[in-house]
Each structure stands twice: as C-alpha cells, then as structure tokens.
BAFI-3210 file (N, C-alpha, C; in Angstrom, 3 decimals, decimal comma, padded with zeros to 6 digits):
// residues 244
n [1|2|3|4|5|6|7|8|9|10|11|12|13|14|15|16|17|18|19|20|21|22|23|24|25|26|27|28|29|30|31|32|33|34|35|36|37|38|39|40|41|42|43|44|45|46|47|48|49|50|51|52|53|54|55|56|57|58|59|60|61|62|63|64|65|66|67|68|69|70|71|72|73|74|75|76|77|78|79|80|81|82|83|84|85|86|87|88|89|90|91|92|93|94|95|96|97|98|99|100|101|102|103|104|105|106|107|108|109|110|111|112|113|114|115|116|117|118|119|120|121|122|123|124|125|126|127|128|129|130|131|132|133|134|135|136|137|138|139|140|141|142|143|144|145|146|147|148|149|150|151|152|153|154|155|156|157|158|159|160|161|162|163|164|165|166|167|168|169|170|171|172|173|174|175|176|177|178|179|180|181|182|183|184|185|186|187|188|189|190|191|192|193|194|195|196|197|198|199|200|201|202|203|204|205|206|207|208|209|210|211|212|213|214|215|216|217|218|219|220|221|222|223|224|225|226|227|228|229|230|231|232|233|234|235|236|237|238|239|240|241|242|243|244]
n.u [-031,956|-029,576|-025,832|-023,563|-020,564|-017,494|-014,309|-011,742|-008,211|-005,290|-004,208|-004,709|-007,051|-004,968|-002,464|-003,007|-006,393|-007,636|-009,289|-011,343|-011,988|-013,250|-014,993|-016,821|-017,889|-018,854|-020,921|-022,658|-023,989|-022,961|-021,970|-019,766|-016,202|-013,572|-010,160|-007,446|-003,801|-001,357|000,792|003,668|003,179|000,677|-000,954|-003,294|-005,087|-006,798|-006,459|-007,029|-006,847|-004,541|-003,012|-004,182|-002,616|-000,336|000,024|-000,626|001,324|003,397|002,836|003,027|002,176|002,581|001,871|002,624|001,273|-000,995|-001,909|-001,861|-003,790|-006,016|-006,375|-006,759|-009,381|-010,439|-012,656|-015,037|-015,816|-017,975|-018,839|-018,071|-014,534|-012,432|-009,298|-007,409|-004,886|-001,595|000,473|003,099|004,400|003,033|004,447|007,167|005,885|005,686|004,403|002,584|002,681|001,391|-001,164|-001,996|-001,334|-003,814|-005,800|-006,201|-006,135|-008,801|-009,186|-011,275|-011,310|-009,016|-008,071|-005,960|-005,579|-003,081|-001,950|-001,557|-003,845|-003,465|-001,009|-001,926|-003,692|-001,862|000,656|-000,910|-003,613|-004,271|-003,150|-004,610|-007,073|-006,444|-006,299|-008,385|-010,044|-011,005|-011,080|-011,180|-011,282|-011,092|-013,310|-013,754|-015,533|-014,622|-013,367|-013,777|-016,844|-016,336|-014,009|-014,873|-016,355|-014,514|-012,746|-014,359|-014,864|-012,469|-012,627|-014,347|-016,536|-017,037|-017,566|-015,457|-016,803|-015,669|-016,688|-015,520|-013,407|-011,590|-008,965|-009,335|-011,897|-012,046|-013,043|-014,207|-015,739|-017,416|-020,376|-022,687|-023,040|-025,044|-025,124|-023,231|-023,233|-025,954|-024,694|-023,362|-025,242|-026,744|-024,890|-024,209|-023,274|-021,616|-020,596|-021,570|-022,032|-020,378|-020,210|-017,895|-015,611|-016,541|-019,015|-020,633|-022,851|-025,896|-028,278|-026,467|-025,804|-027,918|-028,424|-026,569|-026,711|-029,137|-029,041|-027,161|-025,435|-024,032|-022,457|-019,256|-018,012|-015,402|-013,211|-015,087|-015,585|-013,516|-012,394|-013,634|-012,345|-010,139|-010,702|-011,650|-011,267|-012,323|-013,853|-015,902|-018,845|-018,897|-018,690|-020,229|-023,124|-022,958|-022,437|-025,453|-026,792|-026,300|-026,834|-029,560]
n.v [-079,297|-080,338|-080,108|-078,925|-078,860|-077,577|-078,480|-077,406|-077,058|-074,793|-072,337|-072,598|-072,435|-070,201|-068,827|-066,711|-066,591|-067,974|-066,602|-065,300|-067,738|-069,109|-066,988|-067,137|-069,764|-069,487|-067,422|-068,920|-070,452|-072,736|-074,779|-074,629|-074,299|-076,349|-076,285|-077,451|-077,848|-077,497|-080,189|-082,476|-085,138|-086,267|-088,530|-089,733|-088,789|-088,904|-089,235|-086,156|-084,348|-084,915|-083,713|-081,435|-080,471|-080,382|-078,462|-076,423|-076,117|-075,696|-072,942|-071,648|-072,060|-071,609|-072,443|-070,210|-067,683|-068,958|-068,076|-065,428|-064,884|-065,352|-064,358|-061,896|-061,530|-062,297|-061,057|-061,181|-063,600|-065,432|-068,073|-071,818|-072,214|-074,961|-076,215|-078,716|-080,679|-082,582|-083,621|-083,417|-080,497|-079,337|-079,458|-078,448|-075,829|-075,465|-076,283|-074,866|-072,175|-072,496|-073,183|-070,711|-069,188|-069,998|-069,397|-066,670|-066,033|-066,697|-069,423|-072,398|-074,725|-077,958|-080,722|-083,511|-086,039|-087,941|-088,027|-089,679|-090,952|-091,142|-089,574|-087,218|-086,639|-086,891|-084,828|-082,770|-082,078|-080,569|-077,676|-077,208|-076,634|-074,301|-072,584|-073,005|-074,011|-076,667|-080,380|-082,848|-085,999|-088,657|-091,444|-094,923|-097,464|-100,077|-099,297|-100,167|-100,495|-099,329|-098,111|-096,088|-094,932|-093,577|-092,160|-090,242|-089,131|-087,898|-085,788|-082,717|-080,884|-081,764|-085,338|-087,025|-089,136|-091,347|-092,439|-094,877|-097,342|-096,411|-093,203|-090,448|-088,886|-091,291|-093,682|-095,887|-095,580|-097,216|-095,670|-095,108|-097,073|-098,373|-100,826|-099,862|-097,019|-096,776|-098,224|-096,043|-093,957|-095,280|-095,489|-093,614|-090,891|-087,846|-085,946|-084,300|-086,148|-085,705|-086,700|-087,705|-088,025|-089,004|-087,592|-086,238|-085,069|-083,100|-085,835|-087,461|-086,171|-086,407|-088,682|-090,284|-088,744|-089,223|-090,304|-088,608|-086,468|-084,211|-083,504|-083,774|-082,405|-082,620|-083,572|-083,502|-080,269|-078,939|-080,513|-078,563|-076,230|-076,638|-077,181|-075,320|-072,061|-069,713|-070,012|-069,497|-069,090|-071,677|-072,946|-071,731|-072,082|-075,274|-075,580|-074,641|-076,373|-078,116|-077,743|-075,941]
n.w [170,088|168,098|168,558|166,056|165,002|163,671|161,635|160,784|159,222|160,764|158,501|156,299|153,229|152,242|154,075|155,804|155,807|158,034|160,296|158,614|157,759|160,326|161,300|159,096|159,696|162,140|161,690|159,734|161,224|162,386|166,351|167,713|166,711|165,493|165,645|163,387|164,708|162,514|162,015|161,523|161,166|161,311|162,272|163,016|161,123|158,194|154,617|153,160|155,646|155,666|153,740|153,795|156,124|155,056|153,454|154,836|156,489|154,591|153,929|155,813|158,830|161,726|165,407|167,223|165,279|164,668|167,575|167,616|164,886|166,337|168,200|166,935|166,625|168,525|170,302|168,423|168,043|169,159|169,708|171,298|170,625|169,688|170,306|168,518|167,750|167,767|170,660|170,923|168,978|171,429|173,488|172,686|172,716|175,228|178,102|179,350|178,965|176,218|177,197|178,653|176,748|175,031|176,796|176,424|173,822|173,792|173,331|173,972|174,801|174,484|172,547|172,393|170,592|171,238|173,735|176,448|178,901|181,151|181,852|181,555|183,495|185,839|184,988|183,260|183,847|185,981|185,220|182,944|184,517|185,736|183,902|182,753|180,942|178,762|178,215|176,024|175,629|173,335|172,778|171,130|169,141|169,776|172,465|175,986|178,492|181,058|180,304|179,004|180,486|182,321|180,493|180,099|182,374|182,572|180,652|179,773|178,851|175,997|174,796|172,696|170,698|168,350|165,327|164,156|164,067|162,475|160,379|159,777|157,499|156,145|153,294|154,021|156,506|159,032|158,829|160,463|163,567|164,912|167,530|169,047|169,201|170,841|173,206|174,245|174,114|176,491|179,034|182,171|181,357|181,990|180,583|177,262|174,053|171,760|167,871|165,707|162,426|159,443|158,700|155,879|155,235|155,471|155,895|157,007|158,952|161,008|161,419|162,244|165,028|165,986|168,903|169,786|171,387|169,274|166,255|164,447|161,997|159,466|157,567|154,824|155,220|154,873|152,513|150,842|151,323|150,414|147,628|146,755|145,230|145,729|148,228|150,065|149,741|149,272|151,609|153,364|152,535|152,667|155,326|156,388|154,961|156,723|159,373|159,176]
ca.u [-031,231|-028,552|-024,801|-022,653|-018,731|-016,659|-013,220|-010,491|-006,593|-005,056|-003,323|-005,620|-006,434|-004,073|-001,739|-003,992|-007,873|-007,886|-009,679|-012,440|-013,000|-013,809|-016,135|-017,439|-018,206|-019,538|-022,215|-023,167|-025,091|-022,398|-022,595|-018,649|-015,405|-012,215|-009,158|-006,421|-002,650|-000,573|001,938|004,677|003,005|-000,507|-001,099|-004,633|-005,852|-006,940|-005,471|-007,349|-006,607|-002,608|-002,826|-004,489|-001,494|000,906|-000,372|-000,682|003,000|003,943|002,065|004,353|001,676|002,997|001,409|002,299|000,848|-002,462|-002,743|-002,380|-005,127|-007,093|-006,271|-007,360|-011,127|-011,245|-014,183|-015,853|-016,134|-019,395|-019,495|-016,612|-013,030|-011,577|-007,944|-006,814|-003,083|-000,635|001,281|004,603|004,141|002,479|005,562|007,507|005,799|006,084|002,341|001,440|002,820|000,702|-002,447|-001,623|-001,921|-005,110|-007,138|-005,853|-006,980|-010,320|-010,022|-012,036|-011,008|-008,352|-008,239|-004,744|-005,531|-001,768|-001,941|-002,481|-004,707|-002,431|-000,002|-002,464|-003,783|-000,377|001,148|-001,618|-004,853|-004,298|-002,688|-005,440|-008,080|-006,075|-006,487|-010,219|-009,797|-011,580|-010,146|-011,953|-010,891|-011,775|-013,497|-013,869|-016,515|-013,770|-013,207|-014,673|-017,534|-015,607|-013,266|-015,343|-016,545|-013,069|-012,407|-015,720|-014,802|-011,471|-013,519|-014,976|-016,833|-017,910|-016,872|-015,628|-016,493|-015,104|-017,381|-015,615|-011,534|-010,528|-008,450|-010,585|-011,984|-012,040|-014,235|-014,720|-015,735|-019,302|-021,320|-024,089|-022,830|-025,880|-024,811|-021,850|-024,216|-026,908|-024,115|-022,542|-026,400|-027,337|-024,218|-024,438|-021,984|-021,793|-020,553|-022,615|-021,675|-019,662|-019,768|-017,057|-015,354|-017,242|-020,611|-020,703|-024,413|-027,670|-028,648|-024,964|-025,539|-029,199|-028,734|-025,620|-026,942|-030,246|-028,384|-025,783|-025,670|-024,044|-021,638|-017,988|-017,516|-014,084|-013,057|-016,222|-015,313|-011,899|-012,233|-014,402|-011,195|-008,687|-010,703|-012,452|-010,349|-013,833|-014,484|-016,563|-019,936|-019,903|-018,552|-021,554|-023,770|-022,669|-022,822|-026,201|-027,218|-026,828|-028,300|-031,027]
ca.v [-079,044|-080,774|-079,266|-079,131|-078,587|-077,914|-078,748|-077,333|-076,831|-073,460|-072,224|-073,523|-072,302|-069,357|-068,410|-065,665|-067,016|-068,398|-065,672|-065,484|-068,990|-068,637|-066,253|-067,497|-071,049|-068,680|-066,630|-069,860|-071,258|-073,758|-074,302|-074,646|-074,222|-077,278|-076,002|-077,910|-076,909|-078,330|-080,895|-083,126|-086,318|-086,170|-089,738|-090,206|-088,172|-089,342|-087,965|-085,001|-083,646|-084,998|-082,703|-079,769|-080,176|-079,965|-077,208|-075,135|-076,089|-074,550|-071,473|-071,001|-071,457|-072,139|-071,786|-068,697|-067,284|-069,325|-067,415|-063,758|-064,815|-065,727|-062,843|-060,541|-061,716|-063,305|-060,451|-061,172|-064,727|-065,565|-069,823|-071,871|-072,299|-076,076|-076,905|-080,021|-081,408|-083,571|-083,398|-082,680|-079,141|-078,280|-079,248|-077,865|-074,349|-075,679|-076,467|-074,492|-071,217|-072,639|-073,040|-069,487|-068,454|-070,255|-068,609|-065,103|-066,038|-066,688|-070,717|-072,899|-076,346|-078,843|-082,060|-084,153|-087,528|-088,786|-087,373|-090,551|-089,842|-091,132|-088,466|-085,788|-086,961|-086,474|-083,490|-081,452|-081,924|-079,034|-076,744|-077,286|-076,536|-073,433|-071,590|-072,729|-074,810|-078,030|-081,294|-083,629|-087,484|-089,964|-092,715|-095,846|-098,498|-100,631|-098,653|-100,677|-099,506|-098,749|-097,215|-094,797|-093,408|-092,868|-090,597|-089,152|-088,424|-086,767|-084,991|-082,102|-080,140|-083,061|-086,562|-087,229|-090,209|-091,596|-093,029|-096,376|-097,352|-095,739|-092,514|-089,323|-088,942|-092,921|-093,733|-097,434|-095,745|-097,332|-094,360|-095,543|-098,409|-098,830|-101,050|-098,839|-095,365|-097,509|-098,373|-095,119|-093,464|-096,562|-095,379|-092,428|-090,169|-086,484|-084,701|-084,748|-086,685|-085,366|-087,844|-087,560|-089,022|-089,486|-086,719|-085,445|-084,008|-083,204|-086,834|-088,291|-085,645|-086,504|-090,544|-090,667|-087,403|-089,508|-090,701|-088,265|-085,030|-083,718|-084,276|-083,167|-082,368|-082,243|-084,094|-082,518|-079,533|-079,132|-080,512|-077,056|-074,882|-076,841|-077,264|-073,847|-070,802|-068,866|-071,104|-069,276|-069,541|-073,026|-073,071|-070,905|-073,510|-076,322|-075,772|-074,002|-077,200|-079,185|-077,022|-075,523]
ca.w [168,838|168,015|168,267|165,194|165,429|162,292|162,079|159,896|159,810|160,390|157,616|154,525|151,838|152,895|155,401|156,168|155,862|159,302|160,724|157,924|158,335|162,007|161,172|158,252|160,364|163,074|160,616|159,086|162,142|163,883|167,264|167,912|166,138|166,180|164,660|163,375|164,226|161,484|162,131|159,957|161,193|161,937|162,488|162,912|160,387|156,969|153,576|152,952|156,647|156,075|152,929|154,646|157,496|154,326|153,046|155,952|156,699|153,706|153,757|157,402|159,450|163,417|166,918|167,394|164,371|164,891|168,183|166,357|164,206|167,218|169,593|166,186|166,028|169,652|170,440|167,645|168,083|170,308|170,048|171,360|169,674|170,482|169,096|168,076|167,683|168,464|172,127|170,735|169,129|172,155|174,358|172,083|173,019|176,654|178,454|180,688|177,818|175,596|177,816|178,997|175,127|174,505|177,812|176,333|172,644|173,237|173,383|175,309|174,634|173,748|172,007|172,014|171,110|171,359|175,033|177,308|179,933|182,600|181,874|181,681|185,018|186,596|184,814|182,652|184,548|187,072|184,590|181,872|185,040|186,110|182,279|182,169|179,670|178,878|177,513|174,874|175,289|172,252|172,118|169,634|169,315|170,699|174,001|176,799|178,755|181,813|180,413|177,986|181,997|182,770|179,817|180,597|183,781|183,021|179,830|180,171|177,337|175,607|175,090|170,948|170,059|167,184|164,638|163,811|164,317|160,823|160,066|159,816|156,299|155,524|152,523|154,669|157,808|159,326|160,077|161,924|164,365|166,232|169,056|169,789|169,562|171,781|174,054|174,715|174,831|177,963|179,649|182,697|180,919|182,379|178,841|176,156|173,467|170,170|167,119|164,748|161,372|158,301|158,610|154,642|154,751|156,397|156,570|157,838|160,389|161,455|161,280|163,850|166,153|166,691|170,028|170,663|171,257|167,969|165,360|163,938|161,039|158,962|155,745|154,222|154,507|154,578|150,817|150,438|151,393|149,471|146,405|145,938|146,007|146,195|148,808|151,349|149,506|149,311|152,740|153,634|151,804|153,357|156,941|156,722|154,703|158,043|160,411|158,711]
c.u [-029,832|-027,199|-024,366|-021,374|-018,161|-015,312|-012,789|-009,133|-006,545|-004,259|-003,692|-006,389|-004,892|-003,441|-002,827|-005,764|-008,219|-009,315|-010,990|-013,305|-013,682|-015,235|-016,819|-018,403|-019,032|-020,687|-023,231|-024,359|-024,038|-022,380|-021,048|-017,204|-014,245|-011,470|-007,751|-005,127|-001,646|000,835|002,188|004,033|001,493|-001,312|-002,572|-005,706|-005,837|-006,121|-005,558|-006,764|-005,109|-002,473|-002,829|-003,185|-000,270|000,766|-000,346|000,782|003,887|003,541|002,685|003,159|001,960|002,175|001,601|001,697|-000,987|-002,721|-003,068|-002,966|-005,916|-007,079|-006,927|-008,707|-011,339|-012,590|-015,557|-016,630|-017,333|-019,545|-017,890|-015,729|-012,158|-009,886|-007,309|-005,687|-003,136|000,428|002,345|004,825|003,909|003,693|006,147|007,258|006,225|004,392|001,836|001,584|001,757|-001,008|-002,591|-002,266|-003,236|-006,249|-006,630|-006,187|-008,445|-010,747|-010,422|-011,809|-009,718|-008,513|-006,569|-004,796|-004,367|-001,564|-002,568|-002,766|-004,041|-001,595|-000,923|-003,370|-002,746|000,186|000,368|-002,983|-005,100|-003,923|-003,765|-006,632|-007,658|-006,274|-007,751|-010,594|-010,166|-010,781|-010,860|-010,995|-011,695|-012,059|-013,830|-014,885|-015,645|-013,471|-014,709|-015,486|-017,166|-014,286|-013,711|-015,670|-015,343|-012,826|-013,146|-015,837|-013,672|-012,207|-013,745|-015,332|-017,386|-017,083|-016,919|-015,290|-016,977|-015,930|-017,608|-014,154|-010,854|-009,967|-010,040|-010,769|-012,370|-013,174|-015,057|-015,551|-017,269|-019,605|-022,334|-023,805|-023,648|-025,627|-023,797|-022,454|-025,339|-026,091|-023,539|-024,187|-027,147|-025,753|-024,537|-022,703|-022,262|-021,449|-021,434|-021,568|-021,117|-019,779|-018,633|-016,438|-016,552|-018,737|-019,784|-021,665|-025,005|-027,627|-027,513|-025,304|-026,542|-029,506|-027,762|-026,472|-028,311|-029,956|-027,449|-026,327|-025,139|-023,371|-020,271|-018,051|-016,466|-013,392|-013,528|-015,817|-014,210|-011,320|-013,156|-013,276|-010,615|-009,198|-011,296|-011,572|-011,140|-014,528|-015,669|-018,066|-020,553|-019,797|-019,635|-022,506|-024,035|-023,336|-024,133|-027,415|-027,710|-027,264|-029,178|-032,310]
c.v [-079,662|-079,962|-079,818|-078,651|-078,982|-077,457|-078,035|-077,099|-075,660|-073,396|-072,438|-072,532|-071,224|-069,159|-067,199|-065,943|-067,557|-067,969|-065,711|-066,314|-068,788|-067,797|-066,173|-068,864|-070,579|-068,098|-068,178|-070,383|-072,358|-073,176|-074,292|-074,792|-075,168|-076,510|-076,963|-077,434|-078,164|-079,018|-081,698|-083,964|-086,526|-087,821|-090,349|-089,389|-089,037|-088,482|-086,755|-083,674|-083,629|-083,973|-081,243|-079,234|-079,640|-079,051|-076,199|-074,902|-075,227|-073,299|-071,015|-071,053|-072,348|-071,507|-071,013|-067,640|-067,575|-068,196|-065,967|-063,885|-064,901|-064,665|-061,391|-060,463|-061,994|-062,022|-060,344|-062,679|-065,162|-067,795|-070,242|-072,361|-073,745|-075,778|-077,572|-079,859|-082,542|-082,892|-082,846|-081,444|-079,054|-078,330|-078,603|-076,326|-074,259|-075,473|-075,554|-072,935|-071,387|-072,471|-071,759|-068,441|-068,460|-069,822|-067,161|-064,942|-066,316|-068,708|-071,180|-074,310|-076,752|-080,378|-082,613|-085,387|-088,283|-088,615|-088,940|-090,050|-089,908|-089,926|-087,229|-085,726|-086,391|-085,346|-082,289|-080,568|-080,127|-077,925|-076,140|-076,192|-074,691|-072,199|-072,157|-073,580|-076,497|-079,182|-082,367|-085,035|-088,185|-091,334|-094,010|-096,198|-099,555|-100,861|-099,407|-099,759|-098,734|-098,013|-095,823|-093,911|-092,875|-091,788|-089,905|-088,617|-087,623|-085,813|-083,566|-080,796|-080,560|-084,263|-086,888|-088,712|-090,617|-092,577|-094,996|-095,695|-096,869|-093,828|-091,529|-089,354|-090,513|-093,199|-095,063|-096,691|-095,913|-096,266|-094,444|-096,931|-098,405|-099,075|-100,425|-097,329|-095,785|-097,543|-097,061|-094,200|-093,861|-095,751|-093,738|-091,470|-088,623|-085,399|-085,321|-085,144|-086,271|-086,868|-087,269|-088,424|-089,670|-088,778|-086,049|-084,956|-084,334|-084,776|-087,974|-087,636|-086,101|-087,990|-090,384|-089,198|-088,220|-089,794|-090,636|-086,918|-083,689|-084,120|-083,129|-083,606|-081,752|-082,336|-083,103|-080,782|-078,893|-079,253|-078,972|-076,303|-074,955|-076,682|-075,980|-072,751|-069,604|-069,536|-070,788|-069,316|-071,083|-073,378|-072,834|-072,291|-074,783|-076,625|-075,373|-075,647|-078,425|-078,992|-076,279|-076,182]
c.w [168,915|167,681|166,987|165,177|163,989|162,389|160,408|160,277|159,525|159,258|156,131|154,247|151,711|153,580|156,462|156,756|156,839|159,817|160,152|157,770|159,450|161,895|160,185|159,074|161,306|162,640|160,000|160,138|163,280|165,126|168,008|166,813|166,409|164,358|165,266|163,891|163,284|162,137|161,178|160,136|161,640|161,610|162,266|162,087|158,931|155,651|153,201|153,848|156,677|155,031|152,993|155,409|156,464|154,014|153,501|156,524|156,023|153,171|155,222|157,935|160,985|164,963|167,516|166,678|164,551|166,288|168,417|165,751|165,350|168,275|168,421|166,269|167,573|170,184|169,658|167,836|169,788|170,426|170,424|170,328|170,646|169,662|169,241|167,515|168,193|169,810|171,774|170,365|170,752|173,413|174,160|172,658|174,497|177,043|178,844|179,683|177,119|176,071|178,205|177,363|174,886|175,356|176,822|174,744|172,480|173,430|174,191|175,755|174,205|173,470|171,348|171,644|171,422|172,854|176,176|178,521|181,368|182,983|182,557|183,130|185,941|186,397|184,510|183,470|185,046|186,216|183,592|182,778|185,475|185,125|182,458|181,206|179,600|178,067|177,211|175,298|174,163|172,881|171,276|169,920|170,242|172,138|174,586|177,467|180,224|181,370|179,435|179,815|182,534|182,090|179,857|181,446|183,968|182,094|180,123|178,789|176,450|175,640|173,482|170,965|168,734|166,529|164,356|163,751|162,794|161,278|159,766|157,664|155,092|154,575|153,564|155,914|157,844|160,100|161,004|162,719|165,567|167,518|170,101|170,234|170,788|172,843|174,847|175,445|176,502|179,225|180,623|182,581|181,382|181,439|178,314|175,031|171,775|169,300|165,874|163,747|160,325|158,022|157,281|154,438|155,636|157,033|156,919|159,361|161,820|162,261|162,541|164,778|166,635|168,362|171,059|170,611|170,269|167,471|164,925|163,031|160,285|158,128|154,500|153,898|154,374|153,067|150,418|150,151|150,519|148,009|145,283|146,640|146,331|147,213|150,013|150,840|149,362|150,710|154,050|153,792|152,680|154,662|157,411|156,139|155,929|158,411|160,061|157,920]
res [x|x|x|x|x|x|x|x|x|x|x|x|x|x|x|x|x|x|x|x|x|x|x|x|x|x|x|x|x|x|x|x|x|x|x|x|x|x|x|x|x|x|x|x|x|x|x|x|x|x|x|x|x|x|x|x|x|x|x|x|x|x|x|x|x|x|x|x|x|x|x|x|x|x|x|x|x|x|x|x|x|x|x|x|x|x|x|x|x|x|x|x|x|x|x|x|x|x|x|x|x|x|x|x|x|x|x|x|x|x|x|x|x|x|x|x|x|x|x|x|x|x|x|x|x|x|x|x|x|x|x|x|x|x|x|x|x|x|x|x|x|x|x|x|x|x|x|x|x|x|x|x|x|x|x|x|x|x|x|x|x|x|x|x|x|x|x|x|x|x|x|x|x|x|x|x|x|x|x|x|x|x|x|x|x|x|x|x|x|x|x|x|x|x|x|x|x|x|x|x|x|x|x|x|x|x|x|x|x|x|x|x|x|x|x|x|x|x|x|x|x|x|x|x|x|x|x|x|x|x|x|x|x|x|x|x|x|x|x|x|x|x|x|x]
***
C-alpha cells in the first residue's frame, strides 16, 4: 500500500484549527502528517503555500504556539507528525531547544530544505539523533546519482523527492518524469521514497507512486483550508478520495 503524507501550514484557516486538522488528516486514512511553520520568506514554496505562510502569520501563529497545539492532541495522534521550515526560525528558537520541543510534542521528523547537508553533518546530525528525530533531504530530477545516495544516507524516514525543479504548487510542474522515477527506483536507496509537488487526485497519486513508495501532498489541499471555511468535509473527501 502505498504511503500518503499531507502537508499543510500551521495557523490556516485559523489560528486555532491546527489541532482539528491533525486529526481530521489522521481520521481520514493518511499515513503521515507534514506541517508547515510559517515564515516571511518561504522561498521554495509556490503561491498558494506563500499565501497560507501569510495568513498564518497574521493569525499570530509562532513555534511556540505550534508546539501547544501539538503537546494538546500529541496522545491522540497515532501516525507520524513531520515539520517543515526554513533553518532560520529554527535557530532563532536555538537547535537543540527546538529539537527538545519536537521529541516532547509528539514529532518524529524534520524537513529543512535550506539546511545544507554539510552543516547538518557537522553541527545538527548528533543533536537531531539524540531527540529521535529523523531528517528528510530533497531531491530533484537534476540531483546526480551519487549524490541522491548521499542524502539518502544522511536521510532517514524517507527520502522527498521532488517531482520536477519548480516551486511547490507549479501549474508547469512535470508529474510523471519517468527517467528520473526509473532512476531513483534502479538506485540501492535505504529510505523509501516520498514523491512530492504537484499530486491533485487519485490518479496524480497512483501514476507517480507506481515507483516510489508514496506521495506528498500540499497545494491541493491547502487550497481546501483557505477556500472553504466549512472546510473539513471536503478535507475529509479529499484525502479519503486518494486512499480509498
């Protein structure tokens, strides 16, 4: 069975609804949870997700707040909880604080892509391993094939790779790039394989997952939160649409 992983930012539609999501995404059938934390500059995200980040900004919602929503439900929550940023917040809280937070909320993962891996070799590695805590590297179609085993080998949890070199959400982005899904499948990779950027339904999810081991999804429904203020039935909907 193929995993599914759904991504949103904290802080959307509400300051509050965090929580409900989580466990709305959780009831639905996914098989893991990636949460956004909102930042001013979120670089590699597309517009929907830079909108979400605004939104959640101005509804106050900060990394300490995200991990009082997550310390309220963390016994409730049974699949894992990744969370995605940018490096600077999380200095900002200071690292090893922050990793400290996220074993004691319940998370299981992180995902920095601005984080080069050299660094996190040298400074985070040991700290990350000491909280329990796994760490997601990206990679492109681009990324050579020695170096996709490198980030596979610092990895651990899965390995997200990135659909095609566009911004998350991209109407352009090629979803099925064969020789790049072929290539990464031929390779002896020790995570299993996340696909991410551009899954909008069932058969987005079905067509790239033939070769990986599941898919992220985030655009999709992200436009659910923002655009329905009743949003948890289609939210429902949705995610049950993929995996069922």
């Amino acid at each position: 069975m193929k995993k599914l992983n759904i991504y949103f930012t904290a802080g959307i539609p509400q300051l509050e609804d965090t929580a409900d999501i989580i466990k709305t995404i959780q009831d639905s059938g996914a098989d893991m949870i990636e949460i956004g934390m909102p930042y001013s500059d979120p670089v590699a995200d597309g517009p929907v997700i830079q909108q979400a980040h605004e939104l959640a900004l101005k509804n106050g919602m900060t990394i300490e707040k995200l991990f009082s929503q997550l310390k309220s439900i963390k016994n409730e929550i049974k699949i894992p909880v990744i969370l995605m940023g940018y490096i600077n917040p999380v200095l900002s809280f200071e690292f090893e604080n922050f990793c400290k937070e996220c074993f004691e909320s319940g998370v299981s993962g992180l995902i920095l892509p601005d984080l080069p891996p050299i660094e996190f070799e040298k400074n985070y590695q040991q700290i990350l391993e000491k909280y329990h805590l796994n760490f997601m590297f990206l990679v492109t179609p681009e990324t050579s094939d020695d170096r996709i085993l490198y980030l596979d080998a610092l990895s651990s949890g899965f390995l997200y790779a990135v659909s095609s070199s566009s911004t998350t959400g991209n109407e352009n982005t090629v979803l099925k790039n064969e020789e790049y899904l072929s290539r990464l499948a031929s390779l002896p990779l020790k995570n299993p394989v996340m696909i991410g950027f551009g899954i909008k339904s069932r058969e987005n999810f079905e067509s790239v997952t033939e070769k990986a081991d599941g898919g992220i999804i985030g655009t999709a429904f992200v436009n659910i939160l923002l655009e329905n203020q009743n949003w948890k039935p289609k939210a429902e909907n949705f995610i049950k649409s993929i995996k069922n």
